[in-house]
C-alpha angles and dihedrals in degrees: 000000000000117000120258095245094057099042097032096079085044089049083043095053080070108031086048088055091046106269113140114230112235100214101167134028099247081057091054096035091049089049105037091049106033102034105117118213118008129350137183123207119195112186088197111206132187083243101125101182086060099018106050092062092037108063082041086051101041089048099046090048085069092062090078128086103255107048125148124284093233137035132207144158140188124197124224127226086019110056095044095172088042105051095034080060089047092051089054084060100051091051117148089055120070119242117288144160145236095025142168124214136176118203126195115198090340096307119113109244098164140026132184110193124201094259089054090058096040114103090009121119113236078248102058089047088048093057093042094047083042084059096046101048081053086062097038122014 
């Protein structure tokens, strides 16, 4: 488990932008399976080869006029119980973080593994999440 003072400014980039932290996995598990509409799932990481474009890229994709209804994150490697329920959620897809997933009406419809941010600008994910909340949300 990573210690609060290095994860919490990396938790704050999204609850300062409106995403709800899932702590526990009744929380997860409450949110995943009963959120009508669309909602994003961020499972947030350290990593900052993955990590550090995707959060950018995650928050700049809200600017646009379709976004999700709801947003959520879970942080690996912190929330242990959270994120192991919201992994249950994103099968068929192996864990990864960090990860991006867009839920409609509680069924998975996107994912965005880690190998698919690595490498990518925050630019390059917010236009394709752009793409994606035009399709779904």
């Amino acid at each position: 488990m990573y210690p609060q003072e290095l994860t919490a400014p990396m938790s704050r980039e999204l609850t300062a932008r409106g995403f709800e932290e899932l702590k526990t996995a009744a929380a997860a598990e409450a949110a995943i399976s009963s959120t009508k509409g669309s909602m994003l799932l961020v499972v947030n990481s350290v990593c900052g080869c993955a990590a550090g474009s995707a959060r950018p890229g995650v928050l700049s994709s809200l600017n646009g006029d379709k976004k999700p209804e709801k947003l959520v994150t879970v942080f690996a490697g912190v929330d242990k119980e959270a994120v192991d329920v919201a992994r249950q959620h994103l099968m068929p897809y192996p864990p990864s973080s960090p990860a991006i997933a867009l839920f409609k009406d509680g069924k998975l419809v996107h994912m965005i593994e880690r190998h698919h941010i690595e490498g990518r600008t925050a630019e390059i994910i917010s236009t394709h999440l752009k793409q994606v909340y035009q399709e779904f949300c």
